[in-house]
C-alpha positions in Angstrom: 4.3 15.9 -25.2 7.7 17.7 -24.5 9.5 19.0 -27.4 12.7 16.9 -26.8 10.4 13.3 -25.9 11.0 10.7 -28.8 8.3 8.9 -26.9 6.1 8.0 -23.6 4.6 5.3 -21.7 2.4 4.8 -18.4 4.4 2.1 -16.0 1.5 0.8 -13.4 1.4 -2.3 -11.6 -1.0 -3.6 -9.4 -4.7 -2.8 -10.5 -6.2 -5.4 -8.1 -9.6 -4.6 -9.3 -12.6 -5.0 -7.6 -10.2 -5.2 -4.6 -12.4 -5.1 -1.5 -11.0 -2.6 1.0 -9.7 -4.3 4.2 -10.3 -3.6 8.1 -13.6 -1.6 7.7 -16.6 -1.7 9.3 -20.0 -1.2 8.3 -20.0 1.8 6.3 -22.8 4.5 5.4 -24.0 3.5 1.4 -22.8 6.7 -0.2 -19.1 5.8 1.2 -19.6 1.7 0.5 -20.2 2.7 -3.1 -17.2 5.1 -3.5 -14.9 1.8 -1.9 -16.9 -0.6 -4.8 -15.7 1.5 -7.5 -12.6 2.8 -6.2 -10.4 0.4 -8.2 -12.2 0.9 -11.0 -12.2 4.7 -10.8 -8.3 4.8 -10.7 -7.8 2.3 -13.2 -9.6 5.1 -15.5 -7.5 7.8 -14.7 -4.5 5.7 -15.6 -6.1 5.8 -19.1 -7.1 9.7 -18.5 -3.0 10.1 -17.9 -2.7 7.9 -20.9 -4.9 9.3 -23.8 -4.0 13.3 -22.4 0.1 12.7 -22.3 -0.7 10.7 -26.0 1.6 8.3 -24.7 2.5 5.1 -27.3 2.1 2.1 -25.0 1.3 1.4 -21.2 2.6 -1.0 -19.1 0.9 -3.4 -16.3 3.7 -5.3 -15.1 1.5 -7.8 -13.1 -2.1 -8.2 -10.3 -4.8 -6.5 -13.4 -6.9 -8.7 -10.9 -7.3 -9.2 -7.3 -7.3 -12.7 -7.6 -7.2 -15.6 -9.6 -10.8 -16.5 -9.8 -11.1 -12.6 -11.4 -14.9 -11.5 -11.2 -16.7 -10.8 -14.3 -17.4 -7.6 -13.3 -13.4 -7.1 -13.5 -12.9 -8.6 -16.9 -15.0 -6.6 -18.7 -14.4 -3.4 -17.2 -10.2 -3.8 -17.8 -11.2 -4.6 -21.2 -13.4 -1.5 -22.0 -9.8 0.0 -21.0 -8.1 -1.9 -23.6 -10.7 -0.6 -25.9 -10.4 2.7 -24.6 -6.9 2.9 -25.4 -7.1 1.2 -28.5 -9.5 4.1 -29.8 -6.4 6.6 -28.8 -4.0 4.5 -30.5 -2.1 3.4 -27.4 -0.4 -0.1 -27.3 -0.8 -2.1 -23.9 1.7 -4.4 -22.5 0.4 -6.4 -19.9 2.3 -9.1 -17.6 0.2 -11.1 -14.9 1.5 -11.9 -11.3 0.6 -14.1 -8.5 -3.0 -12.5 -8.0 -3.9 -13.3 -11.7 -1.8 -15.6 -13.0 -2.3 -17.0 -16.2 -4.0 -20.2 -15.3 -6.5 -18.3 -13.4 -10.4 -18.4 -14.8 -11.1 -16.1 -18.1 -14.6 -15.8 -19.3 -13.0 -15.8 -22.8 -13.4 -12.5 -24.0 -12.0 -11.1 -26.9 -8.7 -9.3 -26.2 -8.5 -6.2 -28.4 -5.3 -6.4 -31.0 -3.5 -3.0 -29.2 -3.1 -5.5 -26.4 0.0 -8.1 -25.6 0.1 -10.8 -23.1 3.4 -11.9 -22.2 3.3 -16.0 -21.7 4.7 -17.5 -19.1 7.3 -20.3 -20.7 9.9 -17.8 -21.8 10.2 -13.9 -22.0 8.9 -12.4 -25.2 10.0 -9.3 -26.8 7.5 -7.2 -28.6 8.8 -3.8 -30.6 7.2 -0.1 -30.3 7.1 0.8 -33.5 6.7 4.8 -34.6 6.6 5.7 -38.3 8.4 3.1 -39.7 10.9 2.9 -36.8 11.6 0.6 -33.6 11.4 3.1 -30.5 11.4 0.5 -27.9 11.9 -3.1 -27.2 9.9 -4.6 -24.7 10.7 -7.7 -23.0 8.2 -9.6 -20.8 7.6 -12.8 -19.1 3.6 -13.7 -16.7 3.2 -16.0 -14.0 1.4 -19.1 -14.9 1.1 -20.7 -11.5 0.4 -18.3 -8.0 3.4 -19.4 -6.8 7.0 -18.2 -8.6 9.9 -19.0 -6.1 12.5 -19.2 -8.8 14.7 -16.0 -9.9 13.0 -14.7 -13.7 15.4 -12.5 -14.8 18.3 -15.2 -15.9 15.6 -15.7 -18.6 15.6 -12.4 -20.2 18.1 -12.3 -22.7 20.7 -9.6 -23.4 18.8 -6.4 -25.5 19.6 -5.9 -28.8 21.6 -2.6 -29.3 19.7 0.2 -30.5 16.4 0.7 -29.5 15.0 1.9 -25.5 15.3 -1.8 -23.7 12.4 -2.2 -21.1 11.6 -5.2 -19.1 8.3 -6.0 -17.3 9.1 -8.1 -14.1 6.2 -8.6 -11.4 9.3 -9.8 -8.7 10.2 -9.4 -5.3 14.2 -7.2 -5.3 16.2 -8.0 -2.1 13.7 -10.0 -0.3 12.0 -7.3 1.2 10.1 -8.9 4.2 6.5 -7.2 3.8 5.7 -9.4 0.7 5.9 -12.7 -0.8 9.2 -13.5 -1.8 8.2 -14.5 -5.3 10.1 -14.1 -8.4 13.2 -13.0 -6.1 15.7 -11.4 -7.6 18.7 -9.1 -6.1 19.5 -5.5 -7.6 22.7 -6.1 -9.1 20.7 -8.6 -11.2 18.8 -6.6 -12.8 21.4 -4.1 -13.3 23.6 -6.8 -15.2 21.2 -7.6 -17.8 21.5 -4.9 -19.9 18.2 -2.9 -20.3 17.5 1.1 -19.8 14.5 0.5 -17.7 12.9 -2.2 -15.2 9.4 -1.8 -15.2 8.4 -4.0 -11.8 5.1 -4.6 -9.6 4.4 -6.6 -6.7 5.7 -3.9 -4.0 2.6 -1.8 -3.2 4.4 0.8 -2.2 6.3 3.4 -5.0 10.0 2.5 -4.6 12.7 3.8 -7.6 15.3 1.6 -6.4 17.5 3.2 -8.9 17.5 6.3 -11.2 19.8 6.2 -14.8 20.5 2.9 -17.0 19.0 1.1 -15.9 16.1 2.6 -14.2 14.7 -0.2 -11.7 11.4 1.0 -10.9 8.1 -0.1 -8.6 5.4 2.4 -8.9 3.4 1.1 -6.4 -0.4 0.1 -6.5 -2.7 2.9 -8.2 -5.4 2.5 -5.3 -4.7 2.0 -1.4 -7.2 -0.5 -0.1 -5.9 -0.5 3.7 -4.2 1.6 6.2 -1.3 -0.1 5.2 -1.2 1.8 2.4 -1.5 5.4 3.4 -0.4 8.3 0.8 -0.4 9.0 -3.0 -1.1 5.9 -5.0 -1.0 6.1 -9.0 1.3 5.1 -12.2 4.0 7.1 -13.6 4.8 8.7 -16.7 7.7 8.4 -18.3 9.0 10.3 -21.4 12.5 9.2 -23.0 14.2 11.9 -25.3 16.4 11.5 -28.3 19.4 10.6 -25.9 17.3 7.4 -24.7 17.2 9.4 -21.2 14.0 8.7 -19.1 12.8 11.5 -17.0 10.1 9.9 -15.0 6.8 11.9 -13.5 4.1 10.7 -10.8 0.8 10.7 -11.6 -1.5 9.6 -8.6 -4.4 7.7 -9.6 -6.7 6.9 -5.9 -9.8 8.1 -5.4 -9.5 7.5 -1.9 -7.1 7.8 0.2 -5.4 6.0 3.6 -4.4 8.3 6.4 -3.0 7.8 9.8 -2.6 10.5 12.1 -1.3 11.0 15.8 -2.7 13.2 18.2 -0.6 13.9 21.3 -3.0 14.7 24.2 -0.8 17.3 26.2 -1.7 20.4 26.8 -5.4 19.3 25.9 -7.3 20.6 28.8 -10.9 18.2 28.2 -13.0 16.7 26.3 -14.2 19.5 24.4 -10.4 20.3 23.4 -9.8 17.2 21.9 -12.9 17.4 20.0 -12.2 21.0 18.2 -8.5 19.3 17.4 -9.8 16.2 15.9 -12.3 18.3 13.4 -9.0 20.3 12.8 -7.2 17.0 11.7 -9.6 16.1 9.7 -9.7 19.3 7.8 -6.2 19.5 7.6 -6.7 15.9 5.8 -9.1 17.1 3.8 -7.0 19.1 2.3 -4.0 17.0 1.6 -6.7 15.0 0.1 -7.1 17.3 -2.3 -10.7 16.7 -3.6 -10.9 12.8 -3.2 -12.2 10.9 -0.8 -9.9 10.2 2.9 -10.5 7.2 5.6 -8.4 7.9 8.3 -7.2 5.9 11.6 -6.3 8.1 14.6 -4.3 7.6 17.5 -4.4 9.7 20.4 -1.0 9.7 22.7 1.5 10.9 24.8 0.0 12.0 28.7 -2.3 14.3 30.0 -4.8 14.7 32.0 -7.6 13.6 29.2 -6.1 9.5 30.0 -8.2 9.4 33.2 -11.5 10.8 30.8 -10.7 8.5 28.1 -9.5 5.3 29.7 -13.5 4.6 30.3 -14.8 5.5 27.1 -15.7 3.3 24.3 -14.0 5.9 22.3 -14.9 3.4 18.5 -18.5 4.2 20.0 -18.8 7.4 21.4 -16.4 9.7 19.3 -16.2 8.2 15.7 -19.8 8.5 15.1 -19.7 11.8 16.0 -16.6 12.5 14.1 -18.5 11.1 10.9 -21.1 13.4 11.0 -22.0 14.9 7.3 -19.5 13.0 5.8 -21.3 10.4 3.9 -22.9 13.1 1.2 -19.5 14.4 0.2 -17.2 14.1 -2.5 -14.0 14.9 -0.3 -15.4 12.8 2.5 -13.3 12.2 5.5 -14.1 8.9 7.1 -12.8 8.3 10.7 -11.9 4.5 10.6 -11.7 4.2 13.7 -9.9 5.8 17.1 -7.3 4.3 18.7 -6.3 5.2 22.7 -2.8 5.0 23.4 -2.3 7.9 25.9 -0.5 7.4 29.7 -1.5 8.9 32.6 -0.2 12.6 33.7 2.8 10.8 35.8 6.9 10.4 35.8 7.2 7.2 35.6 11.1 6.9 36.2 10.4 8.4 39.7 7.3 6.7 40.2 9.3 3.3 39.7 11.9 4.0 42.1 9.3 4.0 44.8 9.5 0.8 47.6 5.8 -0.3 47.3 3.5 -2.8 45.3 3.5 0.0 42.4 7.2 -0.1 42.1 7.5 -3.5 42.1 4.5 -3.7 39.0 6.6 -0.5 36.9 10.0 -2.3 37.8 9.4 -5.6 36.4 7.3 -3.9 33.3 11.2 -2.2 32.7 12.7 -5.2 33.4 11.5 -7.4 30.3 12.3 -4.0 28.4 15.9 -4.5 28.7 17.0 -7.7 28.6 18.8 -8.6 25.4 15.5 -10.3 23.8 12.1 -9.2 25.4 10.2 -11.0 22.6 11.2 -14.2 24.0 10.9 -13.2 27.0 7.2 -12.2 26.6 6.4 -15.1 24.9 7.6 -17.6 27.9 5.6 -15.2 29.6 2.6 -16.0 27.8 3.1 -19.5 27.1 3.0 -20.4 30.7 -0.5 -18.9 30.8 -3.8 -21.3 31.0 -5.1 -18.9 27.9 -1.8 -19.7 25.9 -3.6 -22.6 24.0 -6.7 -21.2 22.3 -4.3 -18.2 21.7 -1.3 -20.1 20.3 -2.0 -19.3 16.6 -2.9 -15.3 17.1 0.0 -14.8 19.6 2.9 -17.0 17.3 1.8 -14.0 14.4 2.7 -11.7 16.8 5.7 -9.4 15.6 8.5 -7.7 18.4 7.0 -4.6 17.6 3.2 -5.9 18.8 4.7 -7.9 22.3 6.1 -4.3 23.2 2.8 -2.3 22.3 1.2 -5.1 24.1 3.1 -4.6 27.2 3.0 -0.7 27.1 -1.0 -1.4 27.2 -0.1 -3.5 30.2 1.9 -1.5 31.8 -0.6 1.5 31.1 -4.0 -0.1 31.9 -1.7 -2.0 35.6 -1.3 2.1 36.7 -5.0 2.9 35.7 -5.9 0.1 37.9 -3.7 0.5 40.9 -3.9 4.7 40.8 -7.4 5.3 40.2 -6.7 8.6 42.1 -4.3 9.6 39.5 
């Protein structure tokens, strides 16, 4: 502990243990198992953080548990945790959210007494106490239904003065679009009420949505479990000084780690020039890694001469298994998820559309839906006209702007391979 630090605490969010990973296929046993345990692994260095720093108390602030039917399995390894840090002295806060909330199914375990469960009627406050003195006041509130779609922190009432004011919050600020919009609350809320630091989950990704009284903070999950969720995951540790100043430090917590990667194909002269750049990616990767495990998605792009070798390949087939080679015995193993072919043919395509011929007229309309004011809904009218609109309907409505486009850049790109074989 720093000279200057009155006292510490771990603020994580979003354990989802025994969180299976998503979008992978079969995978060889030694890697399967590493996935299994993954959430548990990083889940233990949280504690590892914990007990080293000598922190007083750590902080969940909501999803312990993937879900609310929690597996045994999950239970009893978050409590030898609890028991864990109960042996080091440490204090543990914990605050459910809509992947465990309180009405979910307990196997009725004993909770250790170093543990507090906020409730989910009202927000409790619980004191950090340190010889004989109140450090910190902790303020708290759980979901007890999935489903929270009213604003929480009207509920938390003003701190008393003094002591470091901290509330747990498992809440969705500004509405952000990528998750549920539960517990929504806007920033100036949570700045109005008072307290030196916001300790919130729910985002997955690590946000500090603002730094000084009062720190508003997401740290993120502490283990990806998708491409989604590429980069550092972990929990951070914060130390407050004598001037009840935070100063806030990121410990990563995965085991293993989400990459994606794009791999322009220019200036690639064949096949055997892509392969000695792909093994360099994935050493580079294994470095960044540093020591963990990596599962990485790769997209090849831009034009070249390889499109016309690649367009015919099954490249899922024929290059990730080769690519995957001596992975499965390592520690720091680099797992190709998969490959994904978005190159265009070696041509200029602004030249190519001004041509008078059938080819033109393809490129032309292609641009065409491009540049009118909406091309989604253009696409779409497009598509609903179509005899294979109706089995499609659902797939197609989840469709985002971003996907229609891809979609037609694929159609664009596989038209030309189809109409210029030659090229």
């Amino acid at each position: 502990m720093h000279d200057d630090t009155l006292f510490s605490f771990i603020h994580c969010a979003d354990l989802h243990l025994d969180s299976p990973f998503e979008g992978l296929q079969a995978v060889a046993p030694e890697i399967g198992r590493a996935l299994w345990n993954a959430t548990f692994q990083a889940y233990e260095r949280i504690l590892e953080v914990a007990i080293e720093n000598r922190v007083g108390f750590i902080i969940v602030a909501g999803d312990v548990y993937d879900g609310a039917d929690r597996s045994l399995r999950a239970q009893l390894r978050f409590r030898e945790g609890l028991l864990r840090a109960r042996e080091a002295g440490i204090q543990v806060y914990v605050a459910h959210g809509n992947h465990d909330p309180l009405s979910g199914w307990e196997a009725g375990l004993t909770v250790p007494d170093n543990v507090h469960r906020f409730g989910g009627e009202q927000v409790d406050c619980i004191d950090f106490w340190r010889d004989g003195r109140v450090l910190a006041r902790i303020y708290g509130i759980s979901y007890t239904e999935r489903e929270v779609t009213e604003n929480l922190v009207p509920l938390f009432p003003s701190p008393f003065p003094g002591p470091f004011a901290i509330g747990i919050l498992h809440c969705n600020v500004g509405a952000d679009p990528d998750y549920d919009n539960y517990a929504p609350c806007g920033l100036t809320d949570l700045v109005d009420a008072g307290l030196n630091y916001w300790a919130l989950g729910h985002v997955h990704n690590r946000r500090q949505l603002r730094e000084g009284r009062p720190w508003v903070v997401y740290p993120g999950n502490t283990q990806g479990r998708s491409v989604r969720e590429c980069g550092p995951r972990g929990c951070f540790l914060v130390r407050v000084d004598g001037t009840g100043q935070a100063h806030l430090e990121f410990c990563p917590t995965d085991v293993v780690r989400w990459f994606q990667e794009e791999i322009p194909i220019s200036g690639l002269g064949g096949l055997d020039a892509l392969l000695e750049e792909l093994q360099g990616v994935k050493e580079e990767i294994r470095t960044r890694a540093e020591g963990r495990g990596a599962i990485v998605r790769l997209s090849l792009s831009g034009r070249g001469d390889l499109h016309g070798l690649l367009r015919p390949l099954d490249l899922n087939r024929d290059l990730v298994g080769h690519l995957r080679e001596g992975e499965a015995g390592r520690p720091d193993f680099v797992w190709l998820e998969s490959v994904h072919n978005q190159t265009r043919p070696l041509l200029n395509l602004e030249a190519r559309r001004e041509v008078q011929d059938f080819v033109g007229d393809f490129l032309r309309a292609a641009q065409a839906l491009r540049l009118v004011n909406n091309p989604g809904s253009g696409l779409r009218e497009i598509l609903a006209a179509r005899p294979e609109h109706r089995p499609l309907k659902a797939e197609l409505g989840a469709l985002t702007e971003a996907d229609l486009m891809s979609l037609l850049e694929e159609a664009e790109t596989l038209g030309l391979d189809l109409l210029l074989p030659e090229d």
